[in-house]
N, C-alpha and C positions, 0 to 999 in steps of 0.2 A: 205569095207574101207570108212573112214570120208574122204569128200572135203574140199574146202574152202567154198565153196554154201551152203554146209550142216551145217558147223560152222556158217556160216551168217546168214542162216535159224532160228536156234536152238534159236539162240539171241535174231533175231529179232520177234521169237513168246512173247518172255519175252517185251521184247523192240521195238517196233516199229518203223520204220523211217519215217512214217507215223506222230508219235508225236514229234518228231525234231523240234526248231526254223526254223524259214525262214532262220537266218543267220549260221546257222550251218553247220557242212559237215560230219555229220554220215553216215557209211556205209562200206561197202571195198574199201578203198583209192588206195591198191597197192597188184597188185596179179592177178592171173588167177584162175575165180570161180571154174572152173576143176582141179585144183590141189591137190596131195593124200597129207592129212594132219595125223602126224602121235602124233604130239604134238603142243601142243599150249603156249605160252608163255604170260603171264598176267600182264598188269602194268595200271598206272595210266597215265603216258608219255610216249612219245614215243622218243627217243632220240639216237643216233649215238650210244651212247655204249649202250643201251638196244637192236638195230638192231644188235651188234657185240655179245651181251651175248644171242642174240636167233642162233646165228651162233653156238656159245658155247655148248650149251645146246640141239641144234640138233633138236632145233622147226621150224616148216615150215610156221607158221603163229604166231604172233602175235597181241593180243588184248587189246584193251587200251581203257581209258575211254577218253577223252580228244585227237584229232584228231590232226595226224601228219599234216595234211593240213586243213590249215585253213584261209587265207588267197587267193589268187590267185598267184601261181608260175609259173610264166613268163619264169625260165632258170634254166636249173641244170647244174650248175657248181664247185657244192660244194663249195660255198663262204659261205654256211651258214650252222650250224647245221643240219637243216630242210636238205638239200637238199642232203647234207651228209647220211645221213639217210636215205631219197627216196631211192637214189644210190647204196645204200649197199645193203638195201633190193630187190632190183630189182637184181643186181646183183648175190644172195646169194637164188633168187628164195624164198621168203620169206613174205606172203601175210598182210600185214597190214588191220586192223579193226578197228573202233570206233565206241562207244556209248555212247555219250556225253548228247544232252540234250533229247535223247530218253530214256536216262538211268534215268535220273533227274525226268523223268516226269510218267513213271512209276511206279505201285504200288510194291510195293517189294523193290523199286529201292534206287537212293541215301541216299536222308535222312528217308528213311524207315531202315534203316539198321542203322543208327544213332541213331533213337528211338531205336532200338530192344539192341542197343550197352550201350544207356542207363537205359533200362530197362522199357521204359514206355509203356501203355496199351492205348486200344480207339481212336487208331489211324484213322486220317482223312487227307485228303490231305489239307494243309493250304490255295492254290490257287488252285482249282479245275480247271483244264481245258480240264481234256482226253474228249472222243469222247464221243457222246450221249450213253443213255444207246436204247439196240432193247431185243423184246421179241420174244423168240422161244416157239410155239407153235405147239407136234406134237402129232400122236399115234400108241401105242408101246402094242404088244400084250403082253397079262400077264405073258406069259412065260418067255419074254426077258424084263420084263422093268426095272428092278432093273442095268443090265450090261448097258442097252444105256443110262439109267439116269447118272450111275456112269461116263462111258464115255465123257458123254456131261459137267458133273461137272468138269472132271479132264483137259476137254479142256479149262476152264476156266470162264465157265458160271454160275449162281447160288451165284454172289457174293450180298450183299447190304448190306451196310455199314461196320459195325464191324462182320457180320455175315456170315457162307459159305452155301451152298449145299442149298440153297435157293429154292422151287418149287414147283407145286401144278398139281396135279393131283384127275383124275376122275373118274371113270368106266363107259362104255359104251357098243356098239355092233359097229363093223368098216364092213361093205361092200363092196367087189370089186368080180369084173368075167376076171376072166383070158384070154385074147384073143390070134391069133395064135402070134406065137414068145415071148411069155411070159414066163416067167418059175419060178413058183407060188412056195411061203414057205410055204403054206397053200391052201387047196384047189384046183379042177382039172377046166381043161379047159372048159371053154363054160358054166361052171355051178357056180350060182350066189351062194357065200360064205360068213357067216355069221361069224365073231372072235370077242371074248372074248378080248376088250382091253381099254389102259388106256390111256387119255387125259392127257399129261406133258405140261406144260407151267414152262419157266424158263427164266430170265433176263440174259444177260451179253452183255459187253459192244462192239458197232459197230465195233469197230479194229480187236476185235476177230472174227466176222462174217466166215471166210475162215476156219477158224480151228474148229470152233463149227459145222460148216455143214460137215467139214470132220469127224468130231468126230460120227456125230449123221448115215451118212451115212455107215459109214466103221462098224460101232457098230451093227445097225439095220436089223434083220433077213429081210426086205423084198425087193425085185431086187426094186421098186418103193418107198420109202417110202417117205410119206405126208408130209410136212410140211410148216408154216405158220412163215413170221417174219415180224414182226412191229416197225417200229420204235417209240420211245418215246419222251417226253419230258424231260425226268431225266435225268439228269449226276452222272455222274461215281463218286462219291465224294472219292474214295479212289485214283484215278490217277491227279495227276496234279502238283506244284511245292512246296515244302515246306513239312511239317508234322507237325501236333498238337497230343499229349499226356499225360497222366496224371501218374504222378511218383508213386508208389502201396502208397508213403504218403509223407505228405509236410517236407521240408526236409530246414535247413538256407541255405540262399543265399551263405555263406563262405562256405558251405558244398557241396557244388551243385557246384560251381565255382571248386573247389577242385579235384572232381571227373570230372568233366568237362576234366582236364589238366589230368590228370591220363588216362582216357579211350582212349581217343585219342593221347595222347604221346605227346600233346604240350608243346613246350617249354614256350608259352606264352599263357596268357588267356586275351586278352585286356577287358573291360568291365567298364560299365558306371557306376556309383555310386549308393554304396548298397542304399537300402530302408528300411534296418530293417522289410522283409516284408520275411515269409514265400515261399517257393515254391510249386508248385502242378501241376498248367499246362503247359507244356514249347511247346516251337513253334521254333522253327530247320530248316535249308535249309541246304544241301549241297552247295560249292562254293559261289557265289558272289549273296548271298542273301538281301540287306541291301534291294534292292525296294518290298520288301516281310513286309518293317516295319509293314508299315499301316496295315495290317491281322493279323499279330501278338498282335497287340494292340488290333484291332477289334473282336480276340477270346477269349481276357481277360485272356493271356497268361502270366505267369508270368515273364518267361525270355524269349528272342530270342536268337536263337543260330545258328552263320552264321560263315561267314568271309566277308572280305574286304571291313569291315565298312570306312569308311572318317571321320574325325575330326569332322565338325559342325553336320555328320548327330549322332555321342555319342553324341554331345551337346542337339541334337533337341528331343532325344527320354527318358532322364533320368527321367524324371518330369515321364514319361506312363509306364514302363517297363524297364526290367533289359536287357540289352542287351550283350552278352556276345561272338567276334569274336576269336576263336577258331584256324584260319589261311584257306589258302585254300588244301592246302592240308592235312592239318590236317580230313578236315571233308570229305576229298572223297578218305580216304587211303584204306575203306574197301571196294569197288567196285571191285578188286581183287577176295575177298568171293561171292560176288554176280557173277561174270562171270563164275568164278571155279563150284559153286553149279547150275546153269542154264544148262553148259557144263555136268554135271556129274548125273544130273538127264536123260538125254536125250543118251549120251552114257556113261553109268558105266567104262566102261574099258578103257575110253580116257585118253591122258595123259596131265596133264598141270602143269605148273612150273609157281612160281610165281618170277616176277622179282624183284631180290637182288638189284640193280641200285637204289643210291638215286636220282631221278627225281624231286627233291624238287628245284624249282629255290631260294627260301629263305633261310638262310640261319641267326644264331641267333648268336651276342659274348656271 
């Protein structure tokens, strides 16, 4: 049986709370980490009648991107939405989750799914900020090294840049003698043994550190096995806020605007003044990206694609780039897909419903 621990786990291997703002409140708002979860209910809000449609629908947890508390709550009284909603869920045994800017900031994550939504390639994080990169350095006898290599990839090591399965290995002779209470893959007790093996070196990023060593341990034929990790100077350029990518060909600014409103279902496309200037590279934030301008301009990005731009800062940006706000929910409606697919990779046969609730506070004549 799936927990609530187990859902929060699963996530937070994709998502870290670890990469969360200071000011944020990712994590399990409401719930007992021990409780049997039998379905899961997925939205973008969380809101009194999405806590009443996970009643509906006979989910034990729901998951959302954007955190029921956020704030500090003082009294539940139900004077407010918000607390309306603690309330119920508490009452209806019902465990609330968020992943808000751990979701943002990960790779795969928000506007990584915004590019994929538009179709663009060469994907790089726009503000870099995940965790340094570390290297694992171990050795894996020739028998097994192809499964603990694959293991240690699928834990999520072996990334850099635009490239995956990243690594480099060697051939060698490993030595060890087995002493009492040992109990050897290879070779007997007391007697100095000679193996046939191979030197794997592979990057991936410090966050993952817990999961790469469980990977490389639970994989690895030997009751001890070696290993070496360093930390680097690199950063992780695939994790951090924002995304840059290159459309497969340049495409007019009227055309690109167009498809803009289309893939996303906005009703509106606000956006600063064409430039008569081809598209190619475009630079995207999930949510309230407008302080992401300056990198946008700095990648020689041809449009920016955000929401909850402000009036003088379209004034400030037309003359450098095409800036093009989208809404905010509009650009973080597909985080839904991204928790569905993280949940379904991890247990197949789980069940999740996606919330019908318009959670939209906007609202268009």
């Amino acid at each position: 049986m799936v927990s609530v621990k187990d859902v929060c786990s699963c996530i937070e291997e994709f998502a870290p709370l670890s990469c969360q703002e200071s000011w944020d409140n990712c994590g399990l708002l409401v719930g007992n980490p021990g409780q049997t979860v039998g379905k899961v209910l997925l939205t973008v809000d969380v809101t009194e009648a999405v806590v009443a449609e996970a009643v509906d629908v006979q989910a034990q947890m729901i998951v959302s991107h954007h955190p029921l508390i956020l704030p500090g709550i003082k009294q539940l009284t139900g004077s407010t939405d918000v607390q309306r909603a603690i309330m119920l869920a508490v009452k209806k045994d019902i465990a609330v989750y968020a992943a808000h800017t751990s979701m943002d900031v990960a790779p795969g994550g928000v506007s990584y799914r915004m590019a994929e939504k538009l179709g663009l390639g060469n994907l790089q994080a726009l503000l870099p900020q995940g965790s340094g990169l570390q290297k694992l350095v171990t050795c894996i006898p020739a028998s097994h090294f192809e499964q603990v290599r694959q293991a240690i990839f699928e834990a999520g090591a072996g990334h850099i840049g635009n490239y995956d399965s990243c690594g480099y290995s060697v051939e060698g002779n490993g030595t060890f003698r087995a002493l009492d209470g040992a109990h050897p893959f290879v070779g007997r007790h007391g007697t100095l043994h000679t193996e046939r093996e191979l030197r794997f070196e592979t990057v991936f990023p410090s966050r993952l550190n817990e999961q790469i060593v469980a990977a490389l341990i639970n994989s690895h034929p030997y009751e001890e096995p070696a290993f070496d990790i360093y930390a680097l100077q690199n950063t992780d350029t695939r994790a951090g806020l924002g995304v840059t990518g290159m459309l497969p060909g340049p495409v007019s600014e009227l055309h690109f605007l167009k498809k803009l409103k289309e893939t996303f279902l906005a009703p509106v496309v606000r956006h600063t003044n064409l430039r008569d200037k081809e598209i190619l590279r475009v630079a995207l934030c999930g949510g309230s990206g407008s302080s992401l301008l300056t990198n946008a301009i700095r990648c020689k990005a041809d449009v920016f694609v955000t929401s909850d731009f402000k009036y003088h800062q379209f004034a400030g940006a037309e003359q450098d780039i095409l800036v093009a706000d989208i809404g905010h929910f509009e650009s973080e409606q597909f985080t839904k897909e991204i928790f569905h697919e993280v949940l379904m990779k991890k247990f197949p046969n789980f069940a999740t419903h996606f919330s019908k609730v318009k959670t939209n506070p906007i609202n268009y004549l």
